[in-house]
C-alpha positions as CSV (number, residue, x, y, z in Angstrom):
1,X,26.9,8.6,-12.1
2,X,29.4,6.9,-14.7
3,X,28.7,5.2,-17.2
4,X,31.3,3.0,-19.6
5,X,30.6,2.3,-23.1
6,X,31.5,-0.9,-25.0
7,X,34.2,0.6,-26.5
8,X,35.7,1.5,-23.1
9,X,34.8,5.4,-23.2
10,X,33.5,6.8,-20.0
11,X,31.0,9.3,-19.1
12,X,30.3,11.5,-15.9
13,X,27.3,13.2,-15.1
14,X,25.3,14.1,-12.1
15,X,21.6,12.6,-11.6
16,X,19.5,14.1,-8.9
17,X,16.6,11.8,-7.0
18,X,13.5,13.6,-5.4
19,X,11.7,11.6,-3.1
20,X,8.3,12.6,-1.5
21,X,6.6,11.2,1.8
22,X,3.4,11.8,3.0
23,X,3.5,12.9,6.8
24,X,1.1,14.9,9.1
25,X,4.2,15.6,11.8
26,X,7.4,15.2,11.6
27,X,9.1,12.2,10.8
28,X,5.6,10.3,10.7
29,X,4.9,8.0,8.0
30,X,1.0,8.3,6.7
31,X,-0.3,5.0,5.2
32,X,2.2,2.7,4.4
33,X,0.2,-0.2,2.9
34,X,1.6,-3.6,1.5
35,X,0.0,-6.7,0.0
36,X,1.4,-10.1,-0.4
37,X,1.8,-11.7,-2.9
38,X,-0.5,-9.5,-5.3
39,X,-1.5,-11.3,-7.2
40,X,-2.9,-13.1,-4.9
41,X,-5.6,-16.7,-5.0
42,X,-7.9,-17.3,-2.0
43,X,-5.8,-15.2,0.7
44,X,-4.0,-11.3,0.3
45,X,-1.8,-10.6,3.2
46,X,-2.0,-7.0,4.4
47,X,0.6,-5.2,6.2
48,X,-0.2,-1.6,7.3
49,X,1.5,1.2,9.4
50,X,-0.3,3.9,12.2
51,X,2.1,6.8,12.9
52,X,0.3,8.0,15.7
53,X,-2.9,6.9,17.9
54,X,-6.3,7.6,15.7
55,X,-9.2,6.0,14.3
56,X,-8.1,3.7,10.8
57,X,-10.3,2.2,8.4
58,X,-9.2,-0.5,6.5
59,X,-11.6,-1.2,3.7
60,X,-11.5,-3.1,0.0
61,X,-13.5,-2.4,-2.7
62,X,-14.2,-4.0,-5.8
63,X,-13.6,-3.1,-9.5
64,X,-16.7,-0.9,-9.9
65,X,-16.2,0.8,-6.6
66,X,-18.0,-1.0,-4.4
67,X,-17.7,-2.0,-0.6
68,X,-16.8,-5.4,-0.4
69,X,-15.7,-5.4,2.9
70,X,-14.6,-3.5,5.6
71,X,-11.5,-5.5,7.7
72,X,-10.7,-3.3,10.3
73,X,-12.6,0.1,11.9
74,X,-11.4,1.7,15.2
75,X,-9.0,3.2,17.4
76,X,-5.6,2.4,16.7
77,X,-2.4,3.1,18.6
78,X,1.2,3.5,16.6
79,X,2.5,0.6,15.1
80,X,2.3,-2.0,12.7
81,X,-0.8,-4.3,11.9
82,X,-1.4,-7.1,9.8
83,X,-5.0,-8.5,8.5
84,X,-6.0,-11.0,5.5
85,X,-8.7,-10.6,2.6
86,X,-10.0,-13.5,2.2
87,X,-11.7,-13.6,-1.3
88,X,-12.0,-17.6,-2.1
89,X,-15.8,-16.9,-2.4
90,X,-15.1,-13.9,-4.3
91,X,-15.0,-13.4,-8.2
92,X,-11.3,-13.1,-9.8
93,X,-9.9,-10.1,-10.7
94,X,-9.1,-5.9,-9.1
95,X,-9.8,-4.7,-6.1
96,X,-8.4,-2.2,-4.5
97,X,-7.7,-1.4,-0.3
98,X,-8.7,1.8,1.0
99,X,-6.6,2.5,4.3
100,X,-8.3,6.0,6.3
101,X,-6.5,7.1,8.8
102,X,-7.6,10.3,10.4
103,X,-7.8,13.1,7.8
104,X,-5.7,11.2,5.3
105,X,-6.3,8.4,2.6
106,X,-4.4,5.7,0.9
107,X,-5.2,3.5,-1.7
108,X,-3.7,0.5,-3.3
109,X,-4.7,-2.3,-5.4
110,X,-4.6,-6.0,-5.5
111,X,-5.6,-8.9,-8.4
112,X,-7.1,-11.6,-7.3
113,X,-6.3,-14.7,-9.9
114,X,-7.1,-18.2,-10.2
């Protein structure tokens, strides 16, 4: 890394990055979730990945940790899946996804504004 000043003075130094995936074999992602856009209105857009063929739970859960809905719950094979929360009959404000694949859990969490 280098980094100039103002006054034109330089500076070198070394910065080191650890970065930490979640697998359960090699090279397999675990759980990659995404929303879009979050915040969201009426619809939340969810992309998810399966690294290898198991049973997933897609699930979303409201700000006091309740099952609101469950969007998807079976066998899946690898690959990438997309499914929409619809919450224009739901109240404003956090929820949060729940994705369950095999052994493993993520979680992420999405506003719903209006």
């Amino acid at each position: 890394l280098t980094v100039t000043n103002l006054n034109g003075c330089t500076t070198v130094d070394t910065m080191t990055i650890n970065s930490t995936t979640i697998t359960d074999a090699p090279g397999a992602l675990v759980g990659n979730v995404s929303i879009y856009p979050n915040p969201f209105v009426d619809v939340a857009h969810i992309t998810y990945t399966v690294a290898k063929a198991e049973r997933v739970e897609i699930k979303v859960f409201n700000a006091e940790g309740k099952l609101v809905e469950t969007l998807f719950s079976g066998q899946a094979t690898p690959g990438v899946y997309n499914v929409d929360f619809k919450a224009s009959e739901r109240a404003q404000g956090l929820y949060m996804i729940k994705m369950i694949a095999g052994d493993k859990e993520v979680q992420k969490n999405m506003i719903q504004v209006r």
